[in-house]
MARFIBA-947213 format. One record per residue (C-alpha): x, y, z. Coordinates in steps of 0.001 Angstrom, whole numbers, plus 524288, in hexadecimal, padded with zeros to 5 digits. Example, Ala and Ser with C-alpha at 12.3 -4.5 7.8 and 13.67 -1.06 7.14 Angstrom:
BEGIN
<rec <8300C, 7EE6C, 81E78>>
<rec <83566, 7FBDC, 81BE4>>
//
This chain:
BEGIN
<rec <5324D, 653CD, F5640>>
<rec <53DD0, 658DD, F509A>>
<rec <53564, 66338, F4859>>
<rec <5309B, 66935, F55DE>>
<rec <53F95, 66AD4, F5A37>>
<rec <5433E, 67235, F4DA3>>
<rec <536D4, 679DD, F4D64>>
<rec <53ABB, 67D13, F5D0A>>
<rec <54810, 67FFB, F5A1B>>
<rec <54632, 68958, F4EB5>>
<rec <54573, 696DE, F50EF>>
<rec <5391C, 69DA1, F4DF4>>
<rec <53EC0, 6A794, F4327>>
<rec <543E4, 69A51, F3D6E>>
<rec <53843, 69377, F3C94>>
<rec <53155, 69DA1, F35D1>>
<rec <53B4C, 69E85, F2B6F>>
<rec <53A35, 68FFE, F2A7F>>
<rec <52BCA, 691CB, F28F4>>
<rec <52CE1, 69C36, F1E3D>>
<rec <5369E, 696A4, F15E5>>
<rec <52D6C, 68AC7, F14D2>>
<rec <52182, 69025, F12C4>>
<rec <52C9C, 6967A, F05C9>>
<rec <52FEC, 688D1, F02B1>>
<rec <5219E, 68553, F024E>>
<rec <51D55, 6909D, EF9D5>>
<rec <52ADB, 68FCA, EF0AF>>
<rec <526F9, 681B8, EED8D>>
<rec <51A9A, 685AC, EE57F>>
<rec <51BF6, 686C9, ED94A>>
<rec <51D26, 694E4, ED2D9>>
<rec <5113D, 6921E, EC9FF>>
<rec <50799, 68DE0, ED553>>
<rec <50E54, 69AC4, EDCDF>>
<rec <50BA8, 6A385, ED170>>
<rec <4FD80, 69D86, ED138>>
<rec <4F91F, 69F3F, EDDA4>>
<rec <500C2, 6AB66, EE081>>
<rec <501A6, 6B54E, ED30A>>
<rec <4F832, 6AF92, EC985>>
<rec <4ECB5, 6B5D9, ED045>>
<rec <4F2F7, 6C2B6, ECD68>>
<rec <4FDC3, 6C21F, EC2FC>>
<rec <4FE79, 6BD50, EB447>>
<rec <509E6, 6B4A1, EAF30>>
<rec <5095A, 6BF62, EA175>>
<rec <50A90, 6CB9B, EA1C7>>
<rec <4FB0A, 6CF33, EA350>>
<rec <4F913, 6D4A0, EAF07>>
<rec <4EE3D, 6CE53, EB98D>>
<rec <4ED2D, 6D407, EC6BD>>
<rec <4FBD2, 6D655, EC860>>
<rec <50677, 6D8A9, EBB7F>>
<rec <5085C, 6CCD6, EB290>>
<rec <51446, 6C5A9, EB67F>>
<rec <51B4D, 6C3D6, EA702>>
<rec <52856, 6C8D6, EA6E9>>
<rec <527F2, 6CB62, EB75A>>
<rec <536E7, 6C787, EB85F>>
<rec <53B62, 6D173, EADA2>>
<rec <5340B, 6DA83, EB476>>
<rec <536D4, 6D91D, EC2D5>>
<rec <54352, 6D1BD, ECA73>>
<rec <54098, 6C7D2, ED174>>
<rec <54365, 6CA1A, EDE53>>
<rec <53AFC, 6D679, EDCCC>>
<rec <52DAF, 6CD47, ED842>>
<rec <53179, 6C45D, EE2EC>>
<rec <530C1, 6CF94, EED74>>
<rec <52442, 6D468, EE602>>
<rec <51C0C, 6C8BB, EE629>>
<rec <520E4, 6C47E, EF3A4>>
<rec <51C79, 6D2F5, EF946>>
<rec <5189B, 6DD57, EEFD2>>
<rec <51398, 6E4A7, EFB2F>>
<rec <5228A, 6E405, F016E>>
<rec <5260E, 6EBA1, EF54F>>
<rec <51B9E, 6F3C6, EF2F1>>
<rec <51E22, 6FA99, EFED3>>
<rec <52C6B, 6FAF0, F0028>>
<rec <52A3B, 7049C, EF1D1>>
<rec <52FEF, 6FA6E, EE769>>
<rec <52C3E, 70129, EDB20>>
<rec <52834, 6F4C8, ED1C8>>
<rec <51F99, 6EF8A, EDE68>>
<rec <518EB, 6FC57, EE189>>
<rec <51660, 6FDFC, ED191>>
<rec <51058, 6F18A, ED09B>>
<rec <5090F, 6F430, EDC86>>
<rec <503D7, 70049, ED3B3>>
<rec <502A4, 6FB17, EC87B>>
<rec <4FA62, 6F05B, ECA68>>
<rec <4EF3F, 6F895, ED232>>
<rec <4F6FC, 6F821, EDFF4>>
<rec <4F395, 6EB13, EE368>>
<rec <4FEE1, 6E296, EEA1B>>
<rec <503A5, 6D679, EE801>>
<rec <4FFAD, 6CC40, EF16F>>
<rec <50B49, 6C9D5, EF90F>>
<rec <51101, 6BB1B, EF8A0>>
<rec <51BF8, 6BB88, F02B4>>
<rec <51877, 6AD4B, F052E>>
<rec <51EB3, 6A96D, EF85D>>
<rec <52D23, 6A8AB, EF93F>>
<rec <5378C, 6AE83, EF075>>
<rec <539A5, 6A260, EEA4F>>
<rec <52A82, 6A25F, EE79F>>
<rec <52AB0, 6AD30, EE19B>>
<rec <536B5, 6AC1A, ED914>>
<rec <5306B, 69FE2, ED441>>
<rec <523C1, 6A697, ED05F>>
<rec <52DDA, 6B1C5, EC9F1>>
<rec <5347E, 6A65A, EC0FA>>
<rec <52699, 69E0C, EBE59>>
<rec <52121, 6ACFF, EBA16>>
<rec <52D14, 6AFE9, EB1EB>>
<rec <52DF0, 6A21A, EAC2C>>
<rec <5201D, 6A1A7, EA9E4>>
<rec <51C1D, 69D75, E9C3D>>
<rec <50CE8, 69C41, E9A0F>>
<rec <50A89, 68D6E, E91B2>>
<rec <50C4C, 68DDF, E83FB>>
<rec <50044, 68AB5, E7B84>>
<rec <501A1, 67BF5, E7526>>
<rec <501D8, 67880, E6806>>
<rec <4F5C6, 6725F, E6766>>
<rec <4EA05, 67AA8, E6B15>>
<rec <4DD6B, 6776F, E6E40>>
<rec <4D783, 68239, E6678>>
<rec <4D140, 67AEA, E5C0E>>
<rec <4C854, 67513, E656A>>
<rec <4C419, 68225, E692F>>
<rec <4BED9, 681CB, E5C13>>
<rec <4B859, 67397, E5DC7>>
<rec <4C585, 66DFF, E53AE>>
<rec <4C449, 660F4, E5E9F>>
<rec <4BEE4, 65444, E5979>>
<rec <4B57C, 64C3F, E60E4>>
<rec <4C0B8, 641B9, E64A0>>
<rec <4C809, 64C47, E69DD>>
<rec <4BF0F, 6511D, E7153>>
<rec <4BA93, 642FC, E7714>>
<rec <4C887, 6406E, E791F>>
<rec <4CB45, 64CAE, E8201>>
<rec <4BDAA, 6497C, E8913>>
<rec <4C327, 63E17, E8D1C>>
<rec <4CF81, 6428E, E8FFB>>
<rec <4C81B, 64D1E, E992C>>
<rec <4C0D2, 64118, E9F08>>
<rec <4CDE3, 6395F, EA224>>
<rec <4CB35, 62DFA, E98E7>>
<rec <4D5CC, 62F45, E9096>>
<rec <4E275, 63115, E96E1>>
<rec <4EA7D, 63DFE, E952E>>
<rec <4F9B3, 63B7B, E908C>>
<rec <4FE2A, 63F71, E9F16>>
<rec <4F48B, 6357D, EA4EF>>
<rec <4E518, 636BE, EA7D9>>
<rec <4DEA1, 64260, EAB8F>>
<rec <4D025, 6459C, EAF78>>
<rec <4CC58, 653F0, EAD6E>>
<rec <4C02F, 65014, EAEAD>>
<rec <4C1E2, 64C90, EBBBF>>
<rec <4C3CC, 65CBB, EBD0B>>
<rec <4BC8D, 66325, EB23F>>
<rec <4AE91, 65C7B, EB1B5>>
<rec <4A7B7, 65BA1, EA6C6>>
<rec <499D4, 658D7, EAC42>>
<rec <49258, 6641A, EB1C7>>
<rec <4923E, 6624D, EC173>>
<rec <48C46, 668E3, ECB45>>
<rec <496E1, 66A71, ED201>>
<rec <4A007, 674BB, ED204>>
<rec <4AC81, 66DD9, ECB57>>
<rec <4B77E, 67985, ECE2C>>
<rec <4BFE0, 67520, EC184>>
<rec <4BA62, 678FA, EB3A5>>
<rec <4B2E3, 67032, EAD2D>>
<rec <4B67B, 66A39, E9F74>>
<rec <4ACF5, 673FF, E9903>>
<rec <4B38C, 67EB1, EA124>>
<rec <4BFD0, 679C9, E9BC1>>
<rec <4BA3C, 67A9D, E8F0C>>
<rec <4B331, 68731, E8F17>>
<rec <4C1F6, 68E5B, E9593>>
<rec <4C8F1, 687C1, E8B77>>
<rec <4BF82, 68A27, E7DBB>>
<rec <4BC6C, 6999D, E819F>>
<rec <4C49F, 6A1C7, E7944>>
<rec <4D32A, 6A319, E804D>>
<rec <4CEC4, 69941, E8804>>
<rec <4D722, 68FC7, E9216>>
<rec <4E3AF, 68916, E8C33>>
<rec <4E1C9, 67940, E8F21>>
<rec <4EFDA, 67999, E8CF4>>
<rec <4F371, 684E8, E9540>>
<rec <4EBD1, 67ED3, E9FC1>>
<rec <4EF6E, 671FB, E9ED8>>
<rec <4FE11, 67608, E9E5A>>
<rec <4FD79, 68269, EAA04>>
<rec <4F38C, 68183, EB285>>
<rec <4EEB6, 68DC7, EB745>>
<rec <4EA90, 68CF5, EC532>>
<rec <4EDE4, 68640, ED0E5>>
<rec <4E382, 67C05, ED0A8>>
<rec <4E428, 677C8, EBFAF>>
<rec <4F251, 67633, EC461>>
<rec <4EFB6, 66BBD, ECF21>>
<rec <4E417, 6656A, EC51F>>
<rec <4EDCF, 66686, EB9CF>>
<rec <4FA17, 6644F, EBDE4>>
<rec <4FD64, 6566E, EB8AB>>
<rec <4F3EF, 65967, EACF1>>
<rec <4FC3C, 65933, EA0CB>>
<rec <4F7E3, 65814, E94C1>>
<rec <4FBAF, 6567F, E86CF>>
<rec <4F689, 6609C, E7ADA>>
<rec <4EEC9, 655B5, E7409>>
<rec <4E5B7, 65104, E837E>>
<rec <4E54E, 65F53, E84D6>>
<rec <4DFB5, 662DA, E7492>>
<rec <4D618, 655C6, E7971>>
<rec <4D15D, 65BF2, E86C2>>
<rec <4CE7F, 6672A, E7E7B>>
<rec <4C7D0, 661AB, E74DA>>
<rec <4BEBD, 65ABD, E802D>>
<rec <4BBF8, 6674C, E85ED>>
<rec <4B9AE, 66F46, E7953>>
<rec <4AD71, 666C3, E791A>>
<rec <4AA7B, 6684A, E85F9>>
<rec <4AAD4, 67757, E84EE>>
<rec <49F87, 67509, E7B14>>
<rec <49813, 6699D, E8255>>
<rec <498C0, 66EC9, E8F55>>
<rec <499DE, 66768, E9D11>>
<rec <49144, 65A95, E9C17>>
<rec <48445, 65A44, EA528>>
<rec <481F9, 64F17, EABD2>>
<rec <47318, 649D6, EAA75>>
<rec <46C32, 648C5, EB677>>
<rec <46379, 63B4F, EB8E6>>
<rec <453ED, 63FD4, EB5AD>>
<rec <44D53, 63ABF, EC19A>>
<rec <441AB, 64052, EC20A>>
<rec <43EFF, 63FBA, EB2A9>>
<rec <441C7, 630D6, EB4EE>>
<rec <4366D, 63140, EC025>>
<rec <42D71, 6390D, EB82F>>
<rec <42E0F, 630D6, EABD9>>
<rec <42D24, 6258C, EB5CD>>
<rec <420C7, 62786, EBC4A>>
<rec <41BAC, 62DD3, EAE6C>>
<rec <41F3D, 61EF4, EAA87>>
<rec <41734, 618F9, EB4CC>>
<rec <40B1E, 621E1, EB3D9>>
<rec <40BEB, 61F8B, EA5F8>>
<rec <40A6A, 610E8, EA793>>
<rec <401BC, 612F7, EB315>>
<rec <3F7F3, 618DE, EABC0>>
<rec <3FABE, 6102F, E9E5D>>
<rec <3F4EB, 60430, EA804>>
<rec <3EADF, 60B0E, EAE37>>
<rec <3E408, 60D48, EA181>>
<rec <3E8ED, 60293, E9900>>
<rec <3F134, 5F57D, E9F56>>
<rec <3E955, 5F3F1, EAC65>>
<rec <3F617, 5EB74, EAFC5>>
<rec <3F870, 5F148, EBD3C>>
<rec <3EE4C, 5EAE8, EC639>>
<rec <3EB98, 5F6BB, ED1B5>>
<rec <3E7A7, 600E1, ECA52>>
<rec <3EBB4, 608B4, ED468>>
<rec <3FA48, 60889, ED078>>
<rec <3F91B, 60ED9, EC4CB>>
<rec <3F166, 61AB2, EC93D>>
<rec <3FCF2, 61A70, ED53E>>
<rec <407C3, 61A7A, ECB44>>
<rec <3FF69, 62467, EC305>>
<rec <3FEF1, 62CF5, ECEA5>>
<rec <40BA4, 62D24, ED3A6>>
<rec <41198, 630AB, EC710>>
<rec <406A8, 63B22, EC5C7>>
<rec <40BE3, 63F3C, ED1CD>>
<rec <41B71, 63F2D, ECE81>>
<rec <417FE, 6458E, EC196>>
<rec <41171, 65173, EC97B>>
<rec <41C22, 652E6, ED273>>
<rec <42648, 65274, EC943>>
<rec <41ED3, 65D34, EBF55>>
<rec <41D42, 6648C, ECBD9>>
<rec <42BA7, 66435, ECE8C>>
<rec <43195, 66797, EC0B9>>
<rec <428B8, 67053, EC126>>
<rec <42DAD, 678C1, ECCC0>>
<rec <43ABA, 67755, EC868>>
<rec <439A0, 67C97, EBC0A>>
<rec <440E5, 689E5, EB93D>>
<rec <4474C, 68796, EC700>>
<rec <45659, 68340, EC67A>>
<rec <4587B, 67FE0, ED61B>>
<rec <46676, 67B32, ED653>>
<rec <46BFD, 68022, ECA82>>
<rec <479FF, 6815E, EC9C9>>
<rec <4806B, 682DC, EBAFE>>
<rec <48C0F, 68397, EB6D7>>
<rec <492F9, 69113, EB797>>
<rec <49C59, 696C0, EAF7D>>
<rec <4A5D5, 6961E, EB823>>
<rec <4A541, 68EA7, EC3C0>>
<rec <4A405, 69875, ECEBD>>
<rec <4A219, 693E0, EDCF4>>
<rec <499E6, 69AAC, EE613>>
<rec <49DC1, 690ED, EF3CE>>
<rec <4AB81, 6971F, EEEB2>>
<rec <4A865, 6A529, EEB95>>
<rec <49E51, 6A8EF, EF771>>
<rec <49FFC, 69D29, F00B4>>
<rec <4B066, 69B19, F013F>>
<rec <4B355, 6A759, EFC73>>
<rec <4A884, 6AFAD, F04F0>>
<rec <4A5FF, 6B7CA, EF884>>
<rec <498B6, 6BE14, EFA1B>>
<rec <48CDE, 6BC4B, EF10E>>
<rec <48BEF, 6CC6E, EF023>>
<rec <4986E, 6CD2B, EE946>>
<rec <49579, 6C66F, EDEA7>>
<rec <484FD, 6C786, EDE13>>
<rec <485FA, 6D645, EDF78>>
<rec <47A39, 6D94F, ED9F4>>
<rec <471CE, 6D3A9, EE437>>
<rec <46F2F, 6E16D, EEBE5>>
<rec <467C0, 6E743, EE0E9>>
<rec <4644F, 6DE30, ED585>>
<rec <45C17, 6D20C, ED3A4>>
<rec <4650F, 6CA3D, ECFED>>
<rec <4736E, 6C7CC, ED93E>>
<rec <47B61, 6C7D2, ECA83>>
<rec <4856C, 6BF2B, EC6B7>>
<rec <49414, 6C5A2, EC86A>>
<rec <49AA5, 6C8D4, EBBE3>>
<rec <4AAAA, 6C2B6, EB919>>
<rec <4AF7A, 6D090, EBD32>>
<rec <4AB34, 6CF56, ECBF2>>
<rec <4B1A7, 6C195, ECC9E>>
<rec <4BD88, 6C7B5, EC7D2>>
<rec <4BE9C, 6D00B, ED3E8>>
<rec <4C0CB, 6C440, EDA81>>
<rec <4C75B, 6BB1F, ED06F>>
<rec <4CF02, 6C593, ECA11>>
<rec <4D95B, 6C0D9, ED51C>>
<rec <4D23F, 6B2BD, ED7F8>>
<rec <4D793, 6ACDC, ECC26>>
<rec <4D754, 69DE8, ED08D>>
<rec <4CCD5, 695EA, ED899>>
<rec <4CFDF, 68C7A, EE1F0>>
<rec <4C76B, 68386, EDB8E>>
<rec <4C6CD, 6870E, ECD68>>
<rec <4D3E6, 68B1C, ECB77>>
<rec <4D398, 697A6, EC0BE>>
<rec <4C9E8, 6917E, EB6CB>>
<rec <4BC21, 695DD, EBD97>>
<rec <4C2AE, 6A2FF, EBF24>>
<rec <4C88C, 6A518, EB235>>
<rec <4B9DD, 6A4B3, EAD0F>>
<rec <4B8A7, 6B182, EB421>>
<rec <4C5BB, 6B716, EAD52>>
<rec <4BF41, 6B2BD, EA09D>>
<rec <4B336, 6B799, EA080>>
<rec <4B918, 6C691, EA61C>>
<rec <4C36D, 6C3E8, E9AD4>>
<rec <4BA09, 6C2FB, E8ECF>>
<rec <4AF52, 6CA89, E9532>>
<rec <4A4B4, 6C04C, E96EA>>
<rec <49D47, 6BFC7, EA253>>
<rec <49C66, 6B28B, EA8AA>>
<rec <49088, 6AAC5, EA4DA>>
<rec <48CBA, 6A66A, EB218>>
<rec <47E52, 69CB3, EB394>>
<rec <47519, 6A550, EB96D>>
<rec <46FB8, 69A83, EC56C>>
<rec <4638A, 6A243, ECC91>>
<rec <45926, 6A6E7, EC331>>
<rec <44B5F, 6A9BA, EC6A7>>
<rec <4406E, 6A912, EBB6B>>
<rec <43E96, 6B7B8, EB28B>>
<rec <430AC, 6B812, EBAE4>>
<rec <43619, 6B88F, EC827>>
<rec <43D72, 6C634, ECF7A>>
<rec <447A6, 6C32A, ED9C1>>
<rec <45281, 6CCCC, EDE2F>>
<rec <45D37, 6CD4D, EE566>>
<rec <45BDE, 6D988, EEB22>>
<rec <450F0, 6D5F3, EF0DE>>
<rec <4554A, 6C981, EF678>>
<rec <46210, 6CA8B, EF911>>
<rec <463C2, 6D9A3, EFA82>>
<rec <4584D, 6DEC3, F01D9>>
<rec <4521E, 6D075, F0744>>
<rec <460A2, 6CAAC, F0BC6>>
<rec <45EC3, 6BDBC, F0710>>
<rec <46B8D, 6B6C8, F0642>>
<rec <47014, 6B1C9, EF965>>
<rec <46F6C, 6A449, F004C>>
<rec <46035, 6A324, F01B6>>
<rec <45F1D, 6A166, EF1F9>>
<rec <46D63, 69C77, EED93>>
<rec <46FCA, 692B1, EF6C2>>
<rec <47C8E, 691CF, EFE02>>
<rec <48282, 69A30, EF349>>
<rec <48F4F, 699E8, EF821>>
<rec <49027, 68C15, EF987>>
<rec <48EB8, 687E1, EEAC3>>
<rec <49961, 6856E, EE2AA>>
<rec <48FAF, 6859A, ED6E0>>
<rec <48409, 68F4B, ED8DD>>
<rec <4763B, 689A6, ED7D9>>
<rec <468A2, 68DA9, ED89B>>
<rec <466A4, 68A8E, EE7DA>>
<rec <455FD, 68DA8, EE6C7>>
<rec <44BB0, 689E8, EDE90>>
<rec <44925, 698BF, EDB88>>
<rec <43A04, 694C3, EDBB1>>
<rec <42F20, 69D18, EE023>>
<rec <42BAC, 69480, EEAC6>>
<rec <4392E, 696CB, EF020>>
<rec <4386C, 6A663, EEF73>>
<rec <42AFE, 6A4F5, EF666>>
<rec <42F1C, 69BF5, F0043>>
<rec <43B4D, 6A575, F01FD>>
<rec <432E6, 6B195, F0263>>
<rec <42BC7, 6ABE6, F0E62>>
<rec <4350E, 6A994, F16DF>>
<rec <43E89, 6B374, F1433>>
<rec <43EC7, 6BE5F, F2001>>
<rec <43EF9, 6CD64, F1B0D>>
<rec <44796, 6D66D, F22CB>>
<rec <43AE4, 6DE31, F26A0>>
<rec <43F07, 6E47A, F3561>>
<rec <445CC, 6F160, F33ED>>
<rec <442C6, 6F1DB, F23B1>>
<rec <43C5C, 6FF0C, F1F68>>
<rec <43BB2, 6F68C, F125E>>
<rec <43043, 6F055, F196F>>
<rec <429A6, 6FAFF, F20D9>>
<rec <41E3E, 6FB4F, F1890>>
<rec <41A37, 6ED5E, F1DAC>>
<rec <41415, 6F33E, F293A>>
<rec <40C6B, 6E4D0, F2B06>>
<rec <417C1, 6DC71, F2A97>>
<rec <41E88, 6E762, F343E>>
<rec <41351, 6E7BB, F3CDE>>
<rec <41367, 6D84B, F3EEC>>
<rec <4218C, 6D750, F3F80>>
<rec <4239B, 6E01F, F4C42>>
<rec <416A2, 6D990, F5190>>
<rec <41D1A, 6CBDB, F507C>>
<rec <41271, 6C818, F4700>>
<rec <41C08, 6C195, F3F40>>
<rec <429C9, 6C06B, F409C>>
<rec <42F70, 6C1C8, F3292>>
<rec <42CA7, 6C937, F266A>>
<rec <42E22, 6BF59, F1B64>>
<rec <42FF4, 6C266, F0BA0>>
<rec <421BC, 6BC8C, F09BA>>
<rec <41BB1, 6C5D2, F1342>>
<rec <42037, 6D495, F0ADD>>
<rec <41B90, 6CD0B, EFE0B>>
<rec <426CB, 6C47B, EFB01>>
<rec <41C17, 6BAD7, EF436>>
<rec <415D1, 6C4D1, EEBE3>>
<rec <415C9, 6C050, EDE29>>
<rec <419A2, 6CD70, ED7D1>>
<rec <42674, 6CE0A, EE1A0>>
<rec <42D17, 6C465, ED8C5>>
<rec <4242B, 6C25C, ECBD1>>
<rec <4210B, 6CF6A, EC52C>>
//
């Protein structure tokens, strides 16, 4: 009650100022490190390398201080009132402005000034890990750290389960933090990731909310390495599936087997006739299954590897609305839709430097790859047999099929998969009931039959089938 008398007797002016100067508090009570990451890292280096914007070493030597903290509150404000340094910058870095952050305070901002000008990055440690780069680990060492990694031996600061995070059984799942073998593999490569370094500054948002009580000594840390040193080698552990129908197939082999053994030697089984049922039925099993394997051969329905990095199409084209002609360009006039190279992600993750969900690790694979000049190896999914034509023109350009009628609910996979069979019988089955654009189409003017019964109301619909979309030769030459 007394909060609705205040709020009524405060003036209106008052009230806003009351409202701004909290939403200040509320902002001046993160700390400068989250500020800087959410706010400059995207665009600005702690060195002196330059990013998107100038690298930030030596920025108090260079500029005051009240001038950066009228800069980074509203370069725009100074651009146009002619400031010299602001309207340089503004040249020199290819005229594009700095996002304005007028909802950061000046106490904000002279606490990013004094993290950036106190900013030392971590010192190396004595004792490197190096040697097991070069496989100098023993095998207790290495069984140690595994369990260590598993949380069965204790860490000096208490227990700690990374494996609870970083799996180390394939899944088909998509698990957003790295695995231990991509721990391994970003770690081994040559100027690889600093377990140290990492352990001691996390470097996003999210490794510091999963690290942040994780301490540990030099020696757990030379262990951990050692454990994933072999795991870099060994690679993530697959998990054997149950063999059902081998089990049913060697069973009813079994019972034909002895079946037949008493048929023509025991005579034990009195009816006769259960021998020739059991000798039937598995007859019959056999067939099916033979028939089955059979069919499936060469066809990998529902495959979904492992990629190279774990990109998410539900996030790229269903959150994020990106279309499937941005990045499968080639669609319009090539068989295949092509795989984008590392330098079209960059358009977009030259600024999207952290994931949500990944934090920077999935997205410094991309960094790597454009840094060393190695395109990314990704698992080609969809592959039809050398014998058979299919294009993408055809289909996608010229026929309009959406991507969705052979991918599947593309942009609702977090890890792609082969949504159809790909079989023959599915292209026929396809080809007949698929409806060709035929009314108003000079392509089609020489099918002065199919014309003819269409504007008679013969039929009602020009399928694929009916302009020779089952001729052998249209997709075997």
């Amino acid at each position: 009650m007394i909060y609705k008398i205040i709020l009524k007797a405060m003036p209106a002016k008052l009230l806003l100022f009351a409202c701004i100067m909290a939403s200040s508090n509320a902002y001046g009570q993160t700390k400068p490190a989250e500020l800087f990451e959410k706010n400059c890292a995207v665009c600005h280096k702690m060195s002196a390398e330059k990013l998107i914007g100038p690298g930030l070493a030596g920025i108090t030597q260079r500029r005051e201080k009240t001038w950066i903290v009228r800069f980074v509150r509203s370069s725009k404000t100074m651009i146009e009132s002619g400031d010299k340094t602001a309207v340089q910058l503004f040249n020199e870095n290819n005229k594009i402005p700095m996002p304005e952050h007028m909802f950061l305070s000046e106490a904000d901002v002279i606490g990013l000034i004094d993290y950036i000008a106190n900013f030392k990055a971590p010192e190396k440690k004595a004792l490197t890990v190096d040697a097991g780069k070069k496989d100098g680990f023993t095998r207790e060492e290495i069984l140690r750290g595994e369990r260590m990694f598993y949380g069965l031996i204790p860490f000096e600061k208490g227990t700690l389960n990374c494996v609870s995070c970083h799996n180390t059984i394939r899944t088909d799942t998509l698990n957003w933090n790295p695995s231990a073998y991509d721990l391994a593999q970003a770690w081994l490569e040559k100027d690889g990731t600093s377990l140290y370094d990492v352990m001691a500054t996390p470097t996003s948002q999210k490794m510091t909310t999963a690290h942040g009580n994780v301490q540990l000594n030099d020696q757990e840390v030379y262990l951990i390495s050692a454990f994933l040193s072999e795991t870099g080698k060994t690679g993530l552990v697959k998990e054997k599936t149950f063999p059902v129908r081998l089990l049913i197939f060697l069973l009813f082999g079994a019972l034909m087997a002895l079946a037949l053994i008493d048929l023509i030697f025991t005579h034990r089984v009195r009816y006769k006739a259960i021998p020739v049922v059991v000798l039937l039925l598995g007859i019959s099993v056999h067939s099916v299954m033979a028939v089955q394997e059979s069919q499936r051969l060469g066809r990998t329905k529902d495959y979904a590897p492992d990629q190279p990095i774990k990109f998410s199409h539900k996030v790229h084209a269903g959150q994020n609305k990106t279309n499937c002609n941005y990045c499968h360009s080639l669609f319009t006039y090539s068989k295949s839709a092509g795989i984008p190279s590392g330098n079209l992600c960059m358009n977009c993750h030259g600024v999207v430097k952290v994931g949500t969900r990944s934090g920077k690790f999935e997205i410094n694979k991309i960094y790597r790859a454009e840094k060393t000049g190695q395109s990314i190896q990704w698992i080609r999914i969809h592959k039809l047999p050398d014998h058979a034509f299919f294009s993408h023109a055809q289909h996608v350009n010229a026929g309009k099929v959406a991507c969705q009628t052979c991918h599947g609910k593309v942009e609702e996979m977090d890890v792609m998969m082969q949504y159809s069979d790909l079989s023959m019988g599915w292209c026929i089955n396809c080809h007949r009931q698929t409806k060709v654009n035929f009314e108003n189409n000079h392509y089609y003017d020489s099918y002065k039959k199919l014309n003819d019964d269409l504007k008679s109301g013969k039929i009602d619909k020009v399928t694929v089938e009916k302009i020779g979309g089952l001729d052998c030769m249209k997709c075997h030459y």
